[in-house]
C-alpha positions in Angstrom: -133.6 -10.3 40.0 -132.0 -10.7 36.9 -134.3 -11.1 33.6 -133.8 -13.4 31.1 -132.8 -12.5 27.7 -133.7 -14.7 24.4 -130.6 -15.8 23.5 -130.2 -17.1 19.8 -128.8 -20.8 20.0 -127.7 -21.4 16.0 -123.8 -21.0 14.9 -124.0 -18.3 12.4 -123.0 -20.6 9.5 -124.8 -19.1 6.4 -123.8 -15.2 5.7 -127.1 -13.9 6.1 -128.1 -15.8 9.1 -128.8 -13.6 12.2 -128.4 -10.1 10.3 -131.5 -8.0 11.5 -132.2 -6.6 8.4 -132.3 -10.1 6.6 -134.5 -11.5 9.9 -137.3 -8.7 8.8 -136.8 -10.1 5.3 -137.5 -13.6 6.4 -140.2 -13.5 8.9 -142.0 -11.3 6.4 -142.1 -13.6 3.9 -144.2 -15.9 6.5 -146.7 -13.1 7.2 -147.2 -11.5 3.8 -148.6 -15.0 2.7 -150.6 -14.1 5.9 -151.7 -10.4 4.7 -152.6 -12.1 0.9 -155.1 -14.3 3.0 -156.9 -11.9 4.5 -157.5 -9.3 1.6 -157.7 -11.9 -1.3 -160.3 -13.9 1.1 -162.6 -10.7 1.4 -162.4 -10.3 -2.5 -163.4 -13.8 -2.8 -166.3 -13.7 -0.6 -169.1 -12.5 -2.8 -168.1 -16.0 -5.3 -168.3 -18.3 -2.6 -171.6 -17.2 -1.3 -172.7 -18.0 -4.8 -170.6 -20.9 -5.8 -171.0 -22.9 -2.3 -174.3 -21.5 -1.6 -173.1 -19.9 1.3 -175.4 -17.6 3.6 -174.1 -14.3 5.1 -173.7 -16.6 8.7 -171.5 -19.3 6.8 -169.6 -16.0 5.1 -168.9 -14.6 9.1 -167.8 -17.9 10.2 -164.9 -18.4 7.4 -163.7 -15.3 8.9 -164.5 -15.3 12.0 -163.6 -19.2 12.6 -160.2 -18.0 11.7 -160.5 -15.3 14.1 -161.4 -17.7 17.0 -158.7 -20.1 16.3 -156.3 -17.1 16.2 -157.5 -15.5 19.9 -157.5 -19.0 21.5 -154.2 -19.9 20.5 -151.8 -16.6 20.2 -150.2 -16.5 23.5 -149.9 -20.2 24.1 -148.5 -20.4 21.0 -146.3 -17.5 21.9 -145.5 -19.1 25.1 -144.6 -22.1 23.0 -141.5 -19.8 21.0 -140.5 -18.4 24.1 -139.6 -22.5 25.4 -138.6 -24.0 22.2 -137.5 -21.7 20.0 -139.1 -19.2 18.2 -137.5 -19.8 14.9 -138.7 -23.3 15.4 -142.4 -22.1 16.0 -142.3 -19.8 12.8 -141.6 -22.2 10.7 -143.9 -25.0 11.7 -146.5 -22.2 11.4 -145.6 -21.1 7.7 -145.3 -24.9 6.8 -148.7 -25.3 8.2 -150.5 -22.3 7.0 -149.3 -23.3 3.4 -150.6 -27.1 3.6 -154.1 -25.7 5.0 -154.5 -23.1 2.7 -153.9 -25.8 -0.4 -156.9 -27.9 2.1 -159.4 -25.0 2.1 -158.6 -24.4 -2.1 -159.4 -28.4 -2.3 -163.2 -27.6 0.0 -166.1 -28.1 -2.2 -168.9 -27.5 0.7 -168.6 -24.6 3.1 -168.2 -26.5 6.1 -165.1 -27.7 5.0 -164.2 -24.4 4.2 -164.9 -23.3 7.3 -163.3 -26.2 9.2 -159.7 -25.9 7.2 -160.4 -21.8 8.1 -159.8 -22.6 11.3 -157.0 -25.3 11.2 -155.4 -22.7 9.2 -155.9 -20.1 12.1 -154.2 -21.9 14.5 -150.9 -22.6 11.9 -151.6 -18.8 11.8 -151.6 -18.2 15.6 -148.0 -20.1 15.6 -146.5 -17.8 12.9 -147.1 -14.6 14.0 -146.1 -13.8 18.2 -143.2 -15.8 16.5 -142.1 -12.9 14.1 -142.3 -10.4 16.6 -140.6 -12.3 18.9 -137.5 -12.7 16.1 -137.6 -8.8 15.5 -137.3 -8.3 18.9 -134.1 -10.1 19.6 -132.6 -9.8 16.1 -133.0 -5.4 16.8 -131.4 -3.6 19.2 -134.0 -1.1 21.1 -133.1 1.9 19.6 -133.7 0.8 16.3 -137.2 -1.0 17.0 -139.3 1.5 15.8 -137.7 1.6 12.2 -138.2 -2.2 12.1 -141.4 -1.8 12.9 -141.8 0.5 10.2 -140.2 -1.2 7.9 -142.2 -4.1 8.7 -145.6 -1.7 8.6 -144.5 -1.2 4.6 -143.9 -4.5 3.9 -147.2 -6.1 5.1 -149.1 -2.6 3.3 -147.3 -4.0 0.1 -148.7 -7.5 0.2 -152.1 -5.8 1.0 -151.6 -3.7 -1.3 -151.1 -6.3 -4.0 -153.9 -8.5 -2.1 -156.5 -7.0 -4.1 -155.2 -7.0 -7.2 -154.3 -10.4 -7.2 -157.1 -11.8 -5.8 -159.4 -10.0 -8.1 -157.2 -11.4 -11.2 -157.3 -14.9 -10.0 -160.9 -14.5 -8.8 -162.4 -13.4 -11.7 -160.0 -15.4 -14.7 -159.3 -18.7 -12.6 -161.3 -19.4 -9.8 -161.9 -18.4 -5.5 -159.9 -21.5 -5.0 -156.8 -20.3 -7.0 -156.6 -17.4 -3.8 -155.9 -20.1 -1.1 -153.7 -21.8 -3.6 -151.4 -19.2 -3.8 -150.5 -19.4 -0.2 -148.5 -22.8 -1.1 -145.5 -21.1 -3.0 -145.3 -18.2 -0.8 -145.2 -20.8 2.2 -142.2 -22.8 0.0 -140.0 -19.4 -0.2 -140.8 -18.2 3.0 -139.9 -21.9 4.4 -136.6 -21.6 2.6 -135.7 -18.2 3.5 -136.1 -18.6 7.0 -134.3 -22.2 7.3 -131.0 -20.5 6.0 -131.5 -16.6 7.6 -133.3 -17.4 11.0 -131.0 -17.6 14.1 -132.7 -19.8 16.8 -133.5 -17.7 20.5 -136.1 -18.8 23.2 -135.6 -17.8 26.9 -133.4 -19.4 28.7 -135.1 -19.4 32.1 -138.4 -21.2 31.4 -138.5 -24.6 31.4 -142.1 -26.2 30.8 -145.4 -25.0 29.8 -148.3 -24.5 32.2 -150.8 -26.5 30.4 -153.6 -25.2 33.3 -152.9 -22.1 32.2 -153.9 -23.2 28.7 -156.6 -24.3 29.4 -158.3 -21.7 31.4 -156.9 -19.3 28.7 -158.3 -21.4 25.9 -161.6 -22.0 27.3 -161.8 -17.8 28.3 -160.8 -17.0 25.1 -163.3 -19.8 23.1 -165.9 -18.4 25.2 -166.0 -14.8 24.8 -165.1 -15.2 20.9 -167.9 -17.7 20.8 -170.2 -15.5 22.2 -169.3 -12.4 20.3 -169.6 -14.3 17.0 -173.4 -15.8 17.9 -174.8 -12.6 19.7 -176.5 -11.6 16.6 -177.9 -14.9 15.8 -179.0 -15.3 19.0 -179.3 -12.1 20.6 -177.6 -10.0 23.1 -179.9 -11.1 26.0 -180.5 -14.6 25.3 -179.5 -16.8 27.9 -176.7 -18.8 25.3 -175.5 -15.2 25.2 -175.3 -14.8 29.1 -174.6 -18.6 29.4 -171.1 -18.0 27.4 -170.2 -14.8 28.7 -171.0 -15.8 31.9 -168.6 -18.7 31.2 -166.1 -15.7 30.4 -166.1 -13.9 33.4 -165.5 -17.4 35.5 -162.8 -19.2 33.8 -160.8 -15.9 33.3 -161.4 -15.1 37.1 -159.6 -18.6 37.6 -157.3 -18.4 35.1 -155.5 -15.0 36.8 -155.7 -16.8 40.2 -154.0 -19.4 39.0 -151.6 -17.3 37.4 -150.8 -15.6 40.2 -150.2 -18.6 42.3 -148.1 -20.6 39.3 -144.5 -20.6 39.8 -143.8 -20.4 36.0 -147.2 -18.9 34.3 -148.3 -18.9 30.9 -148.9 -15.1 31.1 -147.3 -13.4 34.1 -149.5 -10.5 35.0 -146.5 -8.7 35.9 -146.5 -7.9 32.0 -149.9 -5.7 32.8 -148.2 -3.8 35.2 -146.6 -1.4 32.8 -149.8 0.5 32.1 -148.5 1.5 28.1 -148.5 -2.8 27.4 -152.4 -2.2 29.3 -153.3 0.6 26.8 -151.5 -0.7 23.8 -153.7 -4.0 24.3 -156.7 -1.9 24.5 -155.7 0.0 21.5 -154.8 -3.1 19.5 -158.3 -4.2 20.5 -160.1 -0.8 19.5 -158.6 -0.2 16.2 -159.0 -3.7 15.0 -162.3 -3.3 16.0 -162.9 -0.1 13.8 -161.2 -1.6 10.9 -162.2 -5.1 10.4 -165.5 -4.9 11.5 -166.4 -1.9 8.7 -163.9 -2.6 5.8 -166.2 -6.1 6.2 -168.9 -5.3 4.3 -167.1 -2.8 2.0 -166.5 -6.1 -0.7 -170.5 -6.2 -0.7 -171.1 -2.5 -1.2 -168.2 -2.6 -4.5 -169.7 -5.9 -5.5 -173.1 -6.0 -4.6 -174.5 -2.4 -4.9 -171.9 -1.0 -7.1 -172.3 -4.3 -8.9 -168.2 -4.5 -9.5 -166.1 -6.8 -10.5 -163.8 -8.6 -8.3 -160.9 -7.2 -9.8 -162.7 -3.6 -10.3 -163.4 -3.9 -6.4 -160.2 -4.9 -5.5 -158.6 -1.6 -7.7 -161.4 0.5 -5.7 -159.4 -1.0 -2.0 -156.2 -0.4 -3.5 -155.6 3.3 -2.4 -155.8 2.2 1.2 -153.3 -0.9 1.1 -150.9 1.1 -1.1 -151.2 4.0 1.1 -149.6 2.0 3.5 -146.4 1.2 1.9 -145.4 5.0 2.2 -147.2 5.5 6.0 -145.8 2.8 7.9 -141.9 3.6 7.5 -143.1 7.2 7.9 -144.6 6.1 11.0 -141.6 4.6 12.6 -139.5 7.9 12.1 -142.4 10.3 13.5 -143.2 7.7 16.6 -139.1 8.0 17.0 -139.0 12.0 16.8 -141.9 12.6 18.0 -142.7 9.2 20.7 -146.1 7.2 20.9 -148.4 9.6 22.3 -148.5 11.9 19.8 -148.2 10.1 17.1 -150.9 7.4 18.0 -153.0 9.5 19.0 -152.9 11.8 15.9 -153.3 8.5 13.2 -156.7 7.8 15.6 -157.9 11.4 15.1 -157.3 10.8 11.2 -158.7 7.3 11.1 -162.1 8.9 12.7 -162.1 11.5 9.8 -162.0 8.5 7.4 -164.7 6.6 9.0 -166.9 9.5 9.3 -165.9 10.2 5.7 -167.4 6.6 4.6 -170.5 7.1 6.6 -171.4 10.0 3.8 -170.8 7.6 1.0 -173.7 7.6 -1.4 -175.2 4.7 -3.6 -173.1 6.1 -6.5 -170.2 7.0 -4.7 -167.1 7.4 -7.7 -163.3 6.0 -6.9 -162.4 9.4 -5.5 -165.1 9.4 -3.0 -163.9 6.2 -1.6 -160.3 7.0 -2.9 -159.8 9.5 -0.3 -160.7 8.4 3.0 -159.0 5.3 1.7 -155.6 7.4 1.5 -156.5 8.9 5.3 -156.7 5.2 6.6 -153.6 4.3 5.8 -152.1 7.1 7.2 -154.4 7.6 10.1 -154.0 3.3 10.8 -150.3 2.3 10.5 -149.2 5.1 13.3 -151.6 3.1 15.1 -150.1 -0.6 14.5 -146.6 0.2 13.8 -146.7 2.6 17.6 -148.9 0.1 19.8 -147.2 -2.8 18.6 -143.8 -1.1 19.4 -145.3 0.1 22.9 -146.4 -4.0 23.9 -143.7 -5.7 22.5 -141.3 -3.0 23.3 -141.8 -2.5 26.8 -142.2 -6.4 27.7 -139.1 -8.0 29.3 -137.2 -9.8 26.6 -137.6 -13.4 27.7 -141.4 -12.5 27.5 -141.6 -11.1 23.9 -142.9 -14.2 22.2 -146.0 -13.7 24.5 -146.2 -10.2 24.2 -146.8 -11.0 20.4 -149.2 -13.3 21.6 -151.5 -10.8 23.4 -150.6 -8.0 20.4 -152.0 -10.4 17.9 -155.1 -11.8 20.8 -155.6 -8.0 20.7 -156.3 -7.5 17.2 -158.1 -10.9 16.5 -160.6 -10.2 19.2 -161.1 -6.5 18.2 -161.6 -7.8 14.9 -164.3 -10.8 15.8 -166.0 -8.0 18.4 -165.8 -5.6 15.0 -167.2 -8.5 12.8 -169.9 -9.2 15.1 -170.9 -6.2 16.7 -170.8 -4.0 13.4 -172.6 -6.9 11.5 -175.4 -7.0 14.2 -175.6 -3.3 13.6 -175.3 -3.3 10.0 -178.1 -5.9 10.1 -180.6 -5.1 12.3 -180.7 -1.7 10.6 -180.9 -3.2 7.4 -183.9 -4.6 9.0 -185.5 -1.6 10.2 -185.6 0.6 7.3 -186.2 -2.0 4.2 -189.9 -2.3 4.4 -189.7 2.0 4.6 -187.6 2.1 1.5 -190.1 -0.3 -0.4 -192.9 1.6 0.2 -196.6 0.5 -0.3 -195.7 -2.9 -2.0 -194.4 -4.1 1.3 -197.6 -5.1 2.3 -198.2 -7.3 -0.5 -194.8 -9.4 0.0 -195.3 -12.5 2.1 -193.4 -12.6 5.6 -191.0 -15.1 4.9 -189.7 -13.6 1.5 -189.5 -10.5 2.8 -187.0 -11.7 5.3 -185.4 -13.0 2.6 -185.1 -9.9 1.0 -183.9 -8.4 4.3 -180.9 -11.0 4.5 -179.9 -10.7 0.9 -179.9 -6.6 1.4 -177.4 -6.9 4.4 -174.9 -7.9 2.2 -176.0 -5.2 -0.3 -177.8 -7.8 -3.0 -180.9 -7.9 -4.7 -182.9 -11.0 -6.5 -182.7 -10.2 -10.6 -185.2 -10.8 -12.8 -188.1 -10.1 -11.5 -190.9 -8.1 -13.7 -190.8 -4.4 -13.9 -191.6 -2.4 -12.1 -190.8 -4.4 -8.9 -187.6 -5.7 -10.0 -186.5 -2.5 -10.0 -188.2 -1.1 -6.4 -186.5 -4.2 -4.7 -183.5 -3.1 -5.7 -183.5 0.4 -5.2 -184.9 -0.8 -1.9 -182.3 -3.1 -0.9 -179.2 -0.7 -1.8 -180.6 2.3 0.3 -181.6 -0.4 3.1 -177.6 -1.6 3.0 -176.1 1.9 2.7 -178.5 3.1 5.7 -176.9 -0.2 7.7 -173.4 0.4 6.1 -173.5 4.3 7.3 -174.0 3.2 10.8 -171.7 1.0 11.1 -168.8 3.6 10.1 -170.5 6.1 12.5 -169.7 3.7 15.1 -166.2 3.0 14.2 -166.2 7.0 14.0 -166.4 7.0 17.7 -164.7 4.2 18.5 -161.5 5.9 17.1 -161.8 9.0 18.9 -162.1 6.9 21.8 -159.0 5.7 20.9 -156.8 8.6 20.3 -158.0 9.3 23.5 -156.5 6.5 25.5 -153.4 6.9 23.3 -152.4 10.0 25.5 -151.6 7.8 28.0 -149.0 5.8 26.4 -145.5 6.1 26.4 -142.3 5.4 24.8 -140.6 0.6 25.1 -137.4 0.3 26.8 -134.4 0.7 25.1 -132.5 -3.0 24.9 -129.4 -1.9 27.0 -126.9 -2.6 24.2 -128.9 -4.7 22.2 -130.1 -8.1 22.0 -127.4 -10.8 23.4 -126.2 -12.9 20.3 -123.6 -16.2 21.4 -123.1 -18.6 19.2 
């Protein structure tokens, strides 16, 4: 049977519109006021939690309430490119993402925060699969890989500047001014794509399976949902079970139902090809390695280091900048030298940077975190830039928009299970070891501050002000209590990684577009 191809639909009437090279241009623009988010929001953490009064819970969910909104709707709303247009999808997305990120600047409680957080997620969720789904057609096979790469350098620029900014505008205008920005990047990025994009969707499908939706929503709300209260509630309690529970059935329906569906949200047929299986899983691991441990890295430059935002966001820069030079370098290798080796090698390296943070000390210099910093970069964007290339790639082409879909579900669930998971571990040994480092004048600290003292210490703070000499054992307490947590947590990401590179031998190489994309019009 034939396969669809995703067939741009626009006359070619402005002089850039269609080119590949000015498509990565455009649909960049939309996610590097994506990438901003995400690094300026971690700088800005620490200031919200004292401005809005915000507990380490309420800190998770602005995260992680973006996360959800993101793995609930990415394939749907990849599904929703692949029907009407993926150009169309993009720029609703980056028209939306700009108008909630000037709502979550305008929040003055933290539940709006949150709730705008999530709104902006699912603008978020629209944007992405969409880009992918644009390189895709706009890049003939053989020269995915350096699109990719190209693409790699352009979102480690952004982050790379992420921290700087956000530190500027955090610490000489405000944590609102970092969501603000969002709105002018939206405005170009809106402009840019309205004259470059060229419009393609599939030309096969004809409606969406809204079923489908909703057993994929509710699978995906449920397992998010539970991995993001597990440590509130614990593993074992019967919410815990209850939800995952809920999991396990609606996704068990969901698969019957796309098997039986004549045109399915997400044709299993895509899982067939065992490198889209182990690039999902890859995805899922490495954005559980990263997100989960660079999460509390803002509260060991802020709060033990005692940084400032700007200072912290200099002491991330190594990594983000690092990337600029690693991701076109890991198009050419993944080219030369194919997936396998070269994902697997960037896992091998990303496990010698974790296990390189889990040695940091309380008074760890720039060039103790400087390095391992450096070997992320080049140890992570083999990793995105290959197992991106390896789902997307080796998807038919009238599927791409979802393939982006479950790339991106990938990495936002990796990253909630990271968030979760790591901040359970982080925490509970945080926990274990605080009343050890504080010695004899435990005992004479009442139950409920000392939990108090606990939670402040898992996000590496101490209360100031207190009279000598306990002012100073607190806090000498609660720094060794969050490094002990904090070295954990890398340990685990350690293994995760090599895990990784391990399944990476199994990849191999996307198709080859058989004379490139089709173009009419």
């Amino acid at each position: 049977m034939a396969q669809a191809l995703a067939v741009p639909t626009d006359a070619s009437a402005g002089r850039g519109k269609g080119h590949p090279w000015m498509t990565l241009l455009a649909v960049s623009l939309g996610v590097i006021m994506v990438m901003l988010d995400g690094t300026v929001v971690s700088i800005a953490n620490p200031v919200i939690a004292t401005e809005l009064n915000a507990s380490l819970e309420s800190l998770q969910w602005v995260t992680s309430g973006y996360l959800l909104a993101l793995a609930v709707f990415l394939i749907t709303a990849g599904k929703l490119g692949d029907l009407f247009g993926h150009k169309r999808i993009f720029l609703i997305g980056v028209a939306g993402f700009a108008l909630t990120s000037l709502a979550i600047g305008l929040s003055d409680t933290v539940g709006a925060l949150i709730a705008f957080r999530v709104l902006q997620g699912l603008f978020g969720a629209m944007l992405q699969p969409a880009a992918l789904a644009l390189l895709r057609s706009a890049f003939p096979g053989e020269k995915l890989n350096m699109a990719m790469g190209a693409w790699g350098a352009i979102i480690g620029l952004s982050s790379a500047g992420g921290p700087i900014i956000g530190g500027l505008l955090v610490e000489n205008v405000s944590w609102q001014s970092v969501f603000f920005i969002n709105v002018p990047v939206g405005v170009i990025a809106l402009a840019v794509g309205l004259w470059v994009l060229t419009e393609s969707k599939a030309q096969t499908l004809s409606k969406v399976d809204w079923l489908g939706v909703v057993l994929l929503s509710g699978t995906m709300f449920s397992l998010v949902w539970a991995i993001i209260k597990a440590p509130e509630w614990g593993w074992t309690d019967p919410w815990t079970i209850l939800f995952l529970g809920a999991t396990v059935v609606l996704g068990a329906i969901f698969l019957f139902w796309q098997s039986r569906v004549r045109e399915p949200l997400l044709p299993l047929s895509l899982f067939r090809n065992l490198s889209v299986s182990i690039g999902t899983g890859l995805m899922i691991m490495v954005a559980f390695s990263m997100f989960g441990a660079m999460f509390f890295l803002t509260f060991f430059f802020q709060g033990v280091h005692g940084l400032s935002p700007m200072d912290s966001g200099l002491r991330m820069l190594p990594m983000s900048a690092g990337m600029i030079v690693a991701s076109p370098l890991a198009g050419i290798l993944i080219g030369k030298l194919g997936p396998k080796v070269t994902i697997a090698g960037g896992m091998l390296v990303t496990a010698v940077a974790m296990f390189l943070m889990s040695r940091l000390g309380v008074d760890a210099a720039f060039i103790d975190t400087a390095i391992p910093f450096v070997l992320l970069a080049f140890g992570l964007s083999p990793v995105f830039v290959g197992a991106t290339e390896i789902i997307v790639g080796n998807a038919p082409e009238d599927l791409s928009g979802v393939a982006g879909g479950v790339q991106q579900s990938a990495m936002q669930v990796g990253g909630a299970l990271g968030t979760a998971i790591l901040g359970a571990v982080v925490s509970g040994k945080v926990a274990d070891v605080f009343a050890g480092h504080l010695g004899p004048a435990a005992a004479a600290i009442p139950a409920d501050q000392l939990e108090g003292l606990k939670g402040a210490a898992a996000v590496g703070m101490a209360p100031t002000g207190l009279p000598e000499p306990v002012g100073s054992l607190i806090v000498k307490a609660s720094h060794l209590s969050f490094m002990d947590g904090l070295h954990l947590g890398f340990t685990v990401s350690t293994g995760v990684a090599v895990l990784a590179a391990i399944l990476a031998l199994f990849v191999k190489a996307g198709r080859k577009t058989e004379g490139g994309p089709v173009h009419m019009g």
